[in-house]
N, C-alpha and C positions, 0 to 999 in steps of 0.2 A: 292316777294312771300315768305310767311313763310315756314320755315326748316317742315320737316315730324319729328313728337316728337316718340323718341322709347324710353318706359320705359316696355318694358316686363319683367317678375319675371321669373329669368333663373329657380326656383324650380316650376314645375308644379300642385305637390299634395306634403299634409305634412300629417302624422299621429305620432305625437308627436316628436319622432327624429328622424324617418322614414322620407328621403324627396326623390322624384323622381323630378329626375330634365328633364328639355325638352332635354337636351343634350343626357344623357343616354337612355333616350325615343327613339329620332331619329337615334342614334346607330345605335340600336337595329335593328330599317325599315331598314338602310343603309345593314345589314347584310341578314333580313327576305330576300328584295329587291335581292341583289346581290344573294342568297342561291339559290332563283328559275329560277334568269336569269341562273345562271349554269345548273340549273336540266333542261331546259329547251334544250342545248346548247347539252348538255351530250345525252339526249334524242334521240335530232337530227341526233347529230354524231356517235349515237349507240353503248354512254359507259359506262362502268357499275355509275350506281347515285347514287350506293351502297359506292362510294369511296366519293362521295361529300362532306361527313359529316370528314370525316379526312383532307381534304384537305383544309375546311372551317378552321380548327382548325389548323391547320398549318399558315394560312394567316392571321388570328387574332392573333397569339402569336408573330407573324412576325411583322403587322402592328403596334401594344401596345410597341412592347419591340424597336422597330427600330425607333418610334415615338420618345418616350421618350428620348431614348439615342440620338436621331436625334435635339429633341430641347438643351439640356445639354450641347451636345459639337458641335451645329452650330453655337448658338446661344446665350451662354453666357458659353464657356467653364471656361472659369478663376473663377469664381462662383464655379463651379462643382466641378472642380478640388480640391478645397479648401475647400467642404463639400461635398464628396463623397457619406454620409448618404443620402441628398438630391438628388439623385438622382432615390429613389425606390421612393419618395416622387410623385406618379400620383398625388396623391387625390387632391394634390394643383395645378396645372393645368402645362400644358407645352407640347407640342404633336406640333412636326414637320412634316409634310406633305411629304417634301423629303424623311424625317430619314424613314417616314410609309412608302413611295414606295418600298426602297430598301430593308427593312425588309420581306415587302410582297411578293416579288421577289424572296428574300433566303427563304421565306416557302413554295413559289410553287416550286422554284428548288427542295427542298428537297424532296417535295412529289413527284415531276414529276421522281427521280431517284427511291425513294421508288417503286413505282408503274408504272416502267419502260412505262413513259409517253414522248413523244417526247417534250422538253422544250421550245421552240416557237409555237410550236401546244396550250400549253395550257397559254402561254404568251396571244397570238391573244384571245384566249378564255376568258381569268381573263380579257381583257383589257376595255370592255364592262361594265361590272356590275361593276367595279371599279371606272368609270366616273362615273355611277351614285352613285356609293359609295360616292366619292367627293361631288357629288352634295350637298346629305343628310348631310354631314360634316359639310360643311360651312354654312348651313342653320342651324345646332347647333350651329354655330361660333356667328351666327345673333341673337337667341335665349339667347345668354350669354352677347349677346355685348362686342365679342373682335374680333380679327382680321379687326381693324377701319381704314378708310380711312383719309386721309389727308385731311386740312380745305377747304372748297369751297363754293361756293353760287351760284352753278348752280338749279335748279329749283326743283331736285329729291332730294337734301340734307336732308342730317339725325342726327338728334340728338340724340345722345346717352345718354339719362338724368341720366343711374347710373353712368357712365362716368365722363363726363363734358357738358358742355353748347354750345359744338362748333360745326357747323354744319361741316358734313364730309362726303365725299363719302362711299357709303353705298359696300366698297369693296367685303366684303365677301358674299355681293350678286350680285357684277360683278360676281365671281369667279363661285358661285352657277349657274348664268345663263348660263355659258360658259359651266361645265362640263356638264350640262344635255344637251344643245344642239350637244353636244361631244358625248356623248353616243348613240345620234339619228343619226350620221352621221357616226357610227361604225357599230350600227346594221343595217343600211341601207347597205353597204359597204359587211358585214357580210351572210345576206342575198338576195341580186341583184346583188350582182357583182361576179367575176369569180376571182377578186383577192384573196378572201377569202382563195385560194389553194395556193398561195406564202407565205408559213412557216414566218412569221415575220412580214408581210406587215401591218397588223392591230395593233401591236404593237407598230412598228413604227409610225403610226400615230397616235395614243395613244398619247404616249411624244412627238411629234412634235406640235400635238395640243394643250395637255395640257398646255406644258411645255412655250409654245408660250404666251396664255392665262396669263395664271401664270407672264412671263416677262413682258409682258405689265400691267398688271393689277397691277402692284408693282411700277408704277410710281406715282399713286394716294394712296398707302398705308403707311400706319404710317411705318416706319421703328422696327421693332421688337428685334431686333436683341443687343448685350451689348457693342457691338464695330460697325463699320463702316468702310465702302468700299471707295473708291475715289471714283467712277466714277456712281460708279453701288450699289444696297441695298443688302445686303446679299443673300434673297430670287432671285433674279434674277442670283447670282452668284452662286447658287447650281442651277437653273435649267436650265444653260448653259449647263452642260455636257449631261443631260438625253436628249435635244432636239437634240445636237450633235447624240448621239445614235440612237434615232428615225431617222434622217438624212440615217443616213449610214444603219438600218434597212430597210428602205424603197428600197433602192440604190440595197442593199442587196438581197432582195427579187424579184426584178423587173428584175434582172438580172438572179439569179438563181432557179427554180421552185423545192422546195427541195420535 
């Protein structure tokens, strides 16, 4: 059976040197997306939605700058280190998925003390529209043709034609299908169950899922990373500790009803 041909134009529209690329495009929904699942959530739990728009802007400075610096020094620190200028370098691409977690994590910390917010209350809360934040991600990732899978000739295979010629597992639409079914088994969780009141419990299962996802899904992926692990790909060695966390979150919660 022939490979599925992916030659999509990561630039969506041009107007001279004006270009809009599909990447920035789906951002964008990742953010519209997540904006109203909060307002949405806020509504619910009856808190001010007036605070939303700061809070957004704390987890987008969080996600961009923890990204960045997340792919630099996960991921090819000796580079970095050695041209330090390159590292305000977005434009040229590099955005770590970990590095965004824990960035985004310090901007909801921040705001949750600003605006004297219980911090696992709005942990469970972000954990939601953040799956599908993911989602929209890596569906940018497939729109650029990177985050590529390893060679195969299973039946779904995909060729990345700006790439190369070789048929590969279409990863980063494993990745895409896992967090959106992720997000549906949080809001479900969020709204029918009664765990919803154990301070953490949805967090935890956040990184337990994701991070799970993620480990598996990185045995079929190209290795990204400037150096190399014995056992294990880099990507699965950072998201050892976060699914740890989720672990003992879950453990955490089930135990004590905060």
């Amino acid at each position: 059976m022939e490979p599925i041909i992916w030659n999509v134009d990561p630039v969506l529209l041009s107007f001279g040197s004006l270009k809009v690329h599909w990447y920035g495009l789906i951002f964008a929904a990742a953010m519209f997306s997540g904006f109203h699942i909060m307002n949405y959530i806020y509504k619910k739990e009856k808190k001010s939605v007036e605070s939303l728009e700061s809070l957004f802007i704390y987890i987008l400075i969080g996600i961009v700058v923890g990204a960045r610096l997340g792919h630099c020094f996960f991921y090819d620190p000796e580079f970095y280190l050695n041209n330090p200028l390159k590292i305000i370098a977005v434009w040229e691409g590099g955005l770590a998925s970990h590095g965004g977690g824990l960035g985004a994590m310090l901007g909801s910390y921040l705001y949750a003390k600003k605006h004297k917010i219980n911090y696992l209350w709005l942990l469970d809360k972000l954990a939601i529209p953040t799956a599908v934040f993911a989602f929209f991600v890596r569906m940018g990732n497939l729109m650029n043709s990177e985050i590529l899978g390893v060679q195969t000739n299973v039946a779904w295979a995909v060729v990345f034609s700006r790439v190369d010629n070789i048929p590969r597992h279409p990863a980063q639409l494993y990745e895409a299908i896992s967090y959106l079914l992720i997000s549906f088994v949080l809001f479900m969780i969020y709204i029918y169950t009664k765990k919803e009141a154990n301070k953490g419990y949805i967090f935890g299962m956040f990184l337990s899922l994701v991070f799970s996802a993620r480990f598996l899904i990185e045995f079929v992926k190209s290795e990204q990373s400037a150096y190399s692990t014995v056992f294990i790909s880099t990507g699965q060695m950072l998201s050892i500790p976060f699914l740890i966390l989720g672990i003992i979150l879950i453990q955490r919660s089930l135990k004590t009803k905060n």
